[in-house]
ZAMARGU-4260 file (C-alpha; in steps of 0.2 Angstrom, whole numbers, plus 5000, padded with zeros to 4 digits):
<rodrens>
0) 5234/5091/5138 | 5227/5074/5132 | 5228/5072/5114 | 5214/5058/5106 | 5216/5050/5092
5) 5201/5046/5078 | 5203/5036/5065 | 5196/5043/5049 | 5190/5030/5034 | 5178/5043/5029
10) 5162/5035/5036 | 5150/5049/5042 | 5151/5065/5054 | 5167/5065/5065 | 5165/5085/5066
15) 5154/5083/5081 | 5165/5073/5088 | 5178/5083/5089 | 5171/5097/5094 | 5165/5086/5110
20) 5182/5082/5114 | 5189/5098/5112 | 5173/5106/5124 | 5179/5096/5136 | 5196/5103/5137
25) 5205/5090/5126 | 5215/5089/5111 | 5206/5080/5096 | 5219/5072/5081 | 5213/5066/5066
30) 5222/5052/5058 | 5218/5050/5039 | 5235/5036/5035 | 5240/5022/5042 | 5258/5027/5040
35) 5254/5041/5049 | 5265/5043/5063 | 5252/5049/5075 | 5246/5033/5076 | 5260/5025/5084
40) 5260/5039/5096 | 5243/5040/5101 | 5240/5037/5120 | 5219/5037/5117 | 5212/5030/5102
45) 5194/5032/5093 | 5184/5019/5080 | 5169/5029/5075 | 5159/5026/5060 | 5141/5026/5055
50) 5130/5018/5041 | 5135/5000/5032 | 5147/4987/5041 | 5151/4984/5023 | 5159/5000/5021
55) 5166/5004/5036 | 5178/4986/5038 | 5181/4986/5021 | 5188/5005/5021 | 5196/5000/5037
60) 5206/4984/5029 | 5210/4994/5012 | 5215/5010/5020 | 5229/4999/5030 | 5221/5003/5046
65) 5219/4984/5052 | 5236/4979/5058 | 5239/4995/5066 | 5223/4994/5074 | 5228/4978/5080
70) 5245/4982/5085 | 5236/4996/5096 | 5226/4985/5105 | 5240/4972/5108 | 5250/4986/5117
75) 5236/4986/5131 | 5234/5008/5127 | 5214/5011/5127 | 5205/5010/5113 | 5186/5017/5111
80) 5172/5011/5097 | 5158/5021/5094 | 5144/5013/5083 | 5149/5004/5068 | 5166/5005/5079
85) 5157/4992/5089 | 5152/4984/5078 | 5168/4983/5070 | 5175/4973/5085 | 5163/4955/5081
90) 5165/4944/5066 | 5155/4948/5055 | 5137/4958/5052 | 5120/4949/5039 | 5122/4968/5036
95) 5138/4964/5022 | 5141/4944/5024 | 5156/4946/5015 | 5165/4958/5026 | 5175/4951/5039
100) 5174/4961/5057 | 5190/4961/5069 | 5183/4944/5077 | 5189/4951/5095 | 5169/4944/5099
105) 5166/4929/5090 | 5150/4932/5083 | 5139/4941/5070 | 5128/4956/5072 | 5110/4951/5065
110) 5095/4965/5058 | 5081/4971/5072 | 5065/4961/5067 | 5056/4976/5059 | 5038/4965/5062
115) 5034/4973/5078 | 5044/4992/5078 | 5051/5002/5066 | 5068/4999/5057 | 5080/5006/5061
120) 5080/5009/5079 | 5081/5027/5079 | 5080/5038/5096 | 5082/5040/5114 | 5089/5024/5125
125) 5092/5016/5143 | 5107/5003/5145 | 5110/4992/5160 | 5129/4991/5166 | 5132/4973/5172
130) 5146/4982/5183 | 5151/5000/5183 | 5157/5004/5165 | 5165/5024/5164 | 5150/5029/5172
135) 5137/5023/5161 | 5120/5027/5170 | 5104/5017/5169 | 5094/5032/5173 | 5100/5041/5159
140) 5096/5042/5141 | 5109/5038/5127 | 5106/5041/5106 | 5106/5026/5097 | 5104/5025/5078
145) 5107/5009/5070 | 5097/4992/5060 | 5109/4980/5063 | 5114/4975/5083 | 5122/4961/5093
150) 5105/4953/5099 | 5109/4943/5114 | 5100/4927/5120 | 5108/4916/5133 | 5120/4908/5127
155) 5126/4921/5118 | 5128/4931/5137 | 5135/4914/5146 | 5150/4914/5129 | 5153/4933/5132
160) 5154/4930/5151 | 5164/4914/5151 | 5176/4926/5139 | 5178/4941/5151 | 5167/4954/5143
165) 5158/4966/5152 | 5144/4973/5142 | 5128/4984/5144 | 5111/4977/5137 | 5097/4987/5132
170) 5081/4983/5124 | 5072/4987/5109 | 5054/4980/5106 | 5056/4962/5114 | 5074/4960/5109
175) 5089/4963/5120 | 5106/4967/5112 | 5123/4975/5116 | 5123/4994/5119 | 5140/4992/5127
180) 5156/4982/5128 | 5173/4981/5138 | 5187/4970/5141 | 5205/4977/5147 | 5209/4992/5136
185) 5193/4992/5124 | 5179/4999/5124 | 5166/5002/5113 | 5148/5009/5111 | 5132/5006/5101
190) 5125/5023/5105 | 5133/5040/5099 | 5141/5048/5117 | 5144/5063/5105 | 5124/5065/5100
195) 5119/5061/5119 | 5119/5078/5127 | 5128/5079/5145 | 5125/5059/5148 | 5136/5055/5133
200) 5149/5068/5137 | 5152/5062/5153 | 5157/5045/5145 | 5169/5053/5135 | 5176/5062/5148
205) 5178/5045/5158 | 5185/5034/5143 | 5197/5047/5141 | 5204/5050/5158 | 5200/5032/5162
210) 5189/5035/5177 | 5175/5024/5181 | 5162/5034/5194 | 5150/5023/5206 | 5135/5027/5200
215) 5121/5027/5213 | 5102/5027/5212 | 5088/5024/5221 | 5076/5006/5215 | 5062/5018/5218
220) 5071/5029/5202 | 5078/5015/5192 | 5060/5008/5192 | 5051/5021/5188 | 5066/5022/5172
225) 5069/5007/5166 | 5054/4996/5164 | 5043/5004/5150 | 5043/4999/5134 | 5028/5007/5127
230) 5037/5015/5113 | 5050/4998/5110 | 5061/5007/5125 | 5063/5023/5117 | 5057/5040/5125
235) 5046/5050/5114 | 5057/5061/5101 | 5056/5081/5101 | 5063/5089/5088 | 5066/5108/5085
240) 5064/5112/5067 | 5072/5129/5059 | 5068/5133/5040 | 5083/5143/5035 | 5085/5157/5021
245) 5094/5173/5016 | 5080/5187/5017 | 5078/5203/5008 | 5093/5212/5016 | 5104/5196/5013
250) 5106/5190/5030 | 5105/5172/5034 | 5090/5170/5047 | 5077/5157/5052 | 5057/5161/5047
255) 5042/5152/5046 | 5024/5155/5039 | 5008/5150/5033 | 5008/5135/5023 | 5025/5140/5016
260) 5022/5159/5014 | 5035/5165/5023 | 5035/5185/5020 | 5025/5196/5034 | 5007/5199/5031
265) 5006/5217/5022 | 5008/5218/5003 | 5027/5216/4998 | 5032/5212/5015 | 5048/5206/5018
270) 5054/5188/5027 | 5050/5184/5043 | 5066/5186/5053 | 5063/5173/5070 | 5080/5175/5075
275) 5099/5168/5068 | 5101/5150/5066 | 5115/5146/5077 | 5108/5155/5092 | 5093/5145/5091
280) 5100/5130/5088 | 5110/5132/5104 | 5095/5139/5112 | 5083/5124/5107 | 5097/5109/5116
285) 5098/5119/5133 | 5078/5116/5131 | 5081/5098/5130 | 5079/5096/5111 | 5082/5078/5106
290) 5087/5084/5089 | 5087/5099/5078 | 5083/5099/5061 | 5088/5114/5048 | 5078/5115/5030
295) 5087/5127/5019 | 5071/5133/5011 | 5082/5143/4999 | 5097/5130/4994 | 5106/5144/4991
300) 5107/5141/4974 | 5118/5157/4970 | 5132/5151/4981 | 5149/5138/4978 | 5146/5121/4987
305) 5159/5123/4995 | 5155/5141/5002 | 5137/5137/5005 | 5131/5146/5022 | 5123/5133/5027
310) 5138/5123/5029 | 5145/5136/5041 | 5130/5136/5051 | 5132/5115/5052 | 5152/5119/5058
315) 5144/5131/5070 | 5131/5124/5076 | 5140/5106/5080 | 5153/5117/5091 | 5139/5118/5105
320) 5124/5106/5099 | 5128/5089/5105 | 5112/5081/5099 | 5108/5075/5081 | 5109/5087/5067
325) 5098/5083/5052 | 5099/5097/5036 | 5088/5098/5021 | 5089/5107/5004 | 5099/5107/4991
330) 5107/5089/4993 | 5104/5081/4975 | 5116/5080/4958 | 5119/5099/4957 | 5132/5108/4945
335) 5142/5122/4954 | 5144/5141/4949 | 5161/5134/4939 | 5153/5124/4930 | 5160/5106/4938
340) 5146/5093/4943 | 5144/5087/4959 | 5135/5071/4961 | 5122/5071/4977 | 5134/5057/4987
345) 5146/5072/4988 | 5137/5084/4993 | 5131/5077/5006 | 5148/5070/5009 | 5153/5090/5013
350) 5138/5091/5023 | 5143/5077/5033 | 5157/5082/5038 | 5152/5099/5045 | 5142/5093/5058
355) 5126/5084/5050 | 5121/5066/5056 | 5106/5065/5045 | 5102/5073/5028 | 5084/5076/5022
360) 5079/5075/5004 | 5063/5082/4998 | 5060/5085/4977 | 5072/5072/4974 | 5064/5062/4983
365) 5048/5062/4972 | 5058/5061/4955 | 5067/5045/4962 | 5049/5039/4966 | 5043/5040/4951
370) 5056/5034/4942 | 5054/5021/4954 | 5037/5014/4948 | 5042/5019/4929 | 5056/5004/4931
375) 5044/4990/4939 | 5045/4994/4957 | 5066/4996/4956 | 5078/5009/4958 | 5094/5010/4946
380) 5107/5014/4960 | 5108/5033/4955 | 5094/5043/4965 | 5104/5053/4980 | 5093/5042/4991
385) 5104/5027/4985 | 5118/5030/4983 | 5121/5042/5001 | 5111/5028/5010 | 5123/5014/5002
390) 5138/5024/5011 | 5132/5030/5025 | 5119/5016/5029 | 5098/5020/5028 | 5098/5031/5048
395) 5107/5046/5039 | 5093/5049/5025 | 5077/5056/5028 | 5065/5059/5013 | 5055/5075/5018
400) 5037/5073/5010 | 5026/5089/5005 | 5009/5081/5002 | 4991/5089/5003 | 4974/5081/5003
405) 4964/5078/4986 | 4944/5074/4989 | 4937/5062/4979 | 4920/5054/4979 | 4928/5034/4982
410) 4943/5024/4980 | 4937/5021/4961 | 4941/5040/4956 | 4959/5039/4958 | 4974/5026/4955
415) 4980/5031/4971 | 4979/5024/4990 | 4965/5035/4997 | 4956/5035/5017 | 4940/5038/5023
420) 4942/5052/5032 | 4931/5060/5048 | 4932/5077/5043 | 4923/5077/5025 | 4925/5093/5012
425) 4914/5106/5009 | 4905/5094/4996 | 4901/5083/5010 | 4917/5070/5001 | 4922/5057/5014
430) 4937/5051/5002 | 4953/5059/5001 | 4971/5053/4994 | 4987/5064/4999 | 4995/5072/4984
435) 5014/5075/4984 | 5022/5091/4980 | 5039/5098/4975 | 5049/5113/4974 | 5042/5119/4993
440) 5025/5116/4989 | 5024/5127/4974 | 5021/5110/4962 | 5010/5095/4963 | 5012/5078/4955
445) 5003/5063/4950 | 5009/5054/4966 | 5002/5050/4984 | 5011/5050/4999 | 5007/5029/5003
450) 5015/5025/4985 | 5030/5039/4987 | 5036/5030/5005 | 5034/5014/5002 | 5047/5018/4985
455) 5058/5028/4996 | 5059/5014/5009 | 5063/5001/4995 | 5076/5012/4988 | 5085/5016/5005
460) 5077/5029/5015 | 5079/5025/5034 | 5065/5039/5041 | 5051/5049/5034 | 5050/5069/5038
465) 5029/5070/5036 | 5026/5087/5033 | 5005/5093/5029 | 5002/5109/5017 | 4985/5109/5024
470) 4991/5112/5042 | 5007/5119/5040 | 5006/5138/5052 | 4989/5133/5057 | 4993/5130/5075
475) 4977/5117/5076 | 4987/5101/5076 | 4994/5089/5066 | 4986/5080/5054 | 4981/5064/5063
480) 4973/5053/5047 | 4991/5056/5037 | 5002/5050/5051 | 4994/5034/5052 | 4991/5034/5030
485) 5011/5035/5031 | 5014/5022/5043 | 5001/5010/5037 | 5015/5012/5022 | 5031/5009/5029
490) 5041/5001/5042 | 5055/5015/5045 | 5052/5028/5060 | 5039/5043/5053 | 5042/5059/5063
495) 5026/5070/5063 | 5026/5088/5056 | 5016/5104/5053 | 5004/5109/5065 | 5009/5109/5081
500) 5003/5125/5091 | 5002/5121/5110 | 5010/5106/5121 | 4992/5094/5121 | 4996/5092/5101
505) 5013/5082/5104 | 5003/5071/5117 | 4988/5070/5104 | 4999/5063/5089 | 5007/5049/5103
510) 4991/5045/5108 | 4981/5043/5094 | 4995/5038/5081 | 5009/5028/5080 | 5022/5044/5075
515) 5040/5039/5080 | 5045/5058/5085 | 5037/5077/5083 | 5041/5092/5078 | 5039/5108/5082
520) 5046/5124/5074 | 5035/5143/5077 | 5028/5139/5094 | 5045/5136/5098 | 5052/5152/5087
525) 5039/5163/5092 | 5043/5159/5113 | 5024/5154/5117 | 5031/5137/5122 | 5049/5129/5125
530) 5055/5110/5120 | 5055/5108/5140 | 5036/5115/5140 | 5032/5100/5129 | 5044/5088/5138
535) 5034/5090/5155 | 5017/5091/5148 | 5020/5074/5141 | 5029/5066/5156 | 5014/5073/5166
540) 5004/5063/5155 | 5013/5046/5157 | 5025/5048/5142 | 5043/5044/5142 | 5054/5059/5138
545) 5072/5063/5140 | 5077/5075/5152 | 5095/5081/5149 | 5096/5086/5167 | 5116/5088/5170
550) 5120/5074/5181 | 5139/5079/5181 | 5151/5093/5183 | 5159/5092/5167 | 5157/5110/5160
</rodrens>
């Protein structure tokens, strides 16, 4: 049996990684030391990473990994970079000027212009092979998450060419950059083959056994997949949502409710029990779920870290989902059962390396707001957005907001930024600014959600979870006005949420706002519609979507 070898320096989730080797009947081998003698051995060698180029090269040099790296490359065995392990491969990054790259491509990644998409690119790509590259197919979609890229112009294509590298380009917005490169015995990849469904294990599969498939397609079907760009390139994101709690008789179980009331109907009813957590996770990827998204609505607040079921269900979940994993609840400065204080960045350290790509933080997210504003409009380096964000770059936090609409009678009654909205109160107010809440709902405070995102940007927040108390079980739609109030805010990606009852509403929030993704969570739970329901309404309607149709034989 093949035995791969990937290189730990401790920069996000290389559990899902694994576990995509290992489905396809490899052996994975984590190497944590450069003195490890595993290393010298290895046949098949991994660079994965995610977040800060910073971070990741300066672990690299300081954990001793550099020359053995090198030494690797030298010996013409293949080697394979996954994200920031592309990146690792250039000179140098405007990401962390002062952090040299492995200079194997002699030039330095630049930021995505933010003026015309969001920042950072965060979704659902195609890439174009300028030859045949381990079977990377231009009709299929890969996951990219990333701010910082190899922007290409063409001087920068003739240098790499006159230099022997074979790359793949995509686009994002109006800017072309690197999804791919080769040259002898590397490889490397921008996008996440372990997040890309059955495209990306393909890849794997072919780095590995070092097969390179002829890809054939028809013009009529490359046409028809490569040249839209109405959403900068990127198809439209579905995401399956599952809040998670212990109910009554202990059991861990997903349920939802009405506007956060989760217990059945009749007067000291218990939970709603939808079904067990890692069943539908599994269930909600065969659909063609583009990510999954747990909230653990409880936190589980009785249990130690370590033990927490959550985590378990991450471990389990990543065994058989290979789409991005994003959890919430619980991820702030906590102190355990013993006693011993564990600061957020470590918490979600553990979470990370159970299976999560992203981590969403909702309470914490208003009390580093605030605090926020109560400094001048800075942060002091300590909120959990900070410092996780610093480590594991801006792509793997997502503040998840809890706001509801307060009338007013104009813009002069409130400090706060309000719309003029179409559907005036019973009062006949046409005025209205969107009130943030804490603690599930249960809490307001004195903050809007235009002043809240615009802080959580600033601070280091890379995506924004736009939940609505007014619509939230309502099954009429999302709240149209929010999504735009949030965007009008920020430049990161805003995912819509809360509402969502039939296929038409996914379509209605693409049309009529500018929402990067939508969720979905009880018309998925409760089986009136699948992911794939949704998927082929909107691609009937002209929308781009992912369709994780199996173009292999690899399972």
């Amino acid at each position: 049996m093949t035995t791969v070898h990937i290189i730990d320096v401790e920069s996000g989730n290389l559990q899902s990684l694994i576990n995509a080797i290992e489905i396809l009947g490899f052996k994975a081998q984590i190497v944590k030391s450069a003195d490890d003698p595993e290393l010298a051995a290895a046949e098949r060698l991994m660079l994965p990473g995610v977040g800060n180029f910073g971070h990741f090269l300066d672990s690299l040099t300081s954990k001793g990994f550099e020359k053995p790296v090198r030494e690797y490359i030298a010996s013409g065995k293949p080697i394979m970079g996954i994200c920031v392990g592309l990146q690792s491969f250039f000179a140098g990054s405007e990401e962390s000027p002062k952090s040299s790259g492995l200079g194997f491509l002699d030039f330095k990644l630049e930021k995505f212009d933010s003026s015309e998409k969001p920042v950072p690119a965060i979704g659902w790509n195609t890439c174009t092979p300028h030859e045949n590259l381990f079977g990377l197919d231009p009709c299929n979609r890969y996951y990219f998450v990333h701010s910082y890229a190899a922007v290409l112009d063409s001087a920068t294509k003739s240098a790499l060419d006159s230099a022997g590298w074979n790359i793949a380009t995509a686009r994002y917005g109006s800017q072309e950059y690197i999804a791919a490169i080769a040259k002898g015995n590397i490889f490397a990849t921008q996008f996440h083959p372990e997040k890309s469904g059955h495209a990306g294990l393909a890849i794997l599969k072919n780095f590995i056994e070092q097969t390179h498939p002829i890809i054939k397609h028809s013009d009529h079907e490359n046409s028809l997949l490569l040249n839209d760009y109405s959403n900068y390139g990127l198809s439209r994101r579905i995401i399956a949502c599952l809040d998670v709690r212990t109910n009554d008789q202990g059991d861990l179980v997903v349920t939802k409710g009405d506007q956060y009331d989760v217990r059945e109907k009749e007067e000291g009813g218990n939970v709603r029990n939808l079904g067990k957590p890692v069943e539908m996770a599994r269930k909600y990827y065969e659909q063609g779920a583009d990510e999954v998204t747990f909230l653990n609505i409880t936190s589980f607040r009785d249990c130690p870290l370590k033990d927490t079921p959550m985590l378990d269900v991450l471990k389990m979940a990543a065994k058989t989902v290979f789409v991005p994993l994003t959890v919430g609840g619980g991820i702030k400065d906590i102190v355990d059962v013993d006693g011993t204080h564990v600061p957020a960045l470590q918490v979600a350290t553990l979470y990370f390396n159970s299976g999560a790509d992203k981590i969403s933080i909702g309470s914490d997210a208003v009390y580093a707001a605030e605090k926020y504003y109560e400094r001048g409009g800075r942060g002091d380096g300590t909120s959990p957005i900070e410092t996780i964000s610093k480590s594991y770059g801006a792509q793997a936090v997502v503040i998840s907001v809890d706001p509801k609409r307060v009338y007013v009678d104009g813009p002069e009654q409130t400090k706060h930024k309000t719309i003029k909205t179409k559907y005036p109160n019973e009062k006949g107010q046409e005025w209205c600014w969107y009130q943030c809440t804490i603690m599930g709902g249960r809490e307001s405070r004195d903050l809007g959600v235009w002043e809240l995102t615009r802080a959580c940007e600033a601070l280091g927040a890379g995506e924004v979870l736009l939940n609505c108390i007014d619509k939230d079980g309502s099954n009429s739609g999302y709240d149209l006005e929010l999504i735009e109030h949030a965007k009008g805010a920020v430049s990161i990606p805003v995912i819509a949420s809360s509402g969502a009852g039939v296929p038409q509403h996914f379509e209605e929030a693409f049309k009529k706002t500018r929402a990067d993704a939508c969720l979905g969570a009880g018309m998925f739970h409760r089986g009136e519609f699948t992911v794939a329901d949704v998927k082929k309404h909107l691609l009937k309607s002209g929308y781009k979507v992912r369709m994780d149709e199996d173009r292999s034989t690899i399972l």
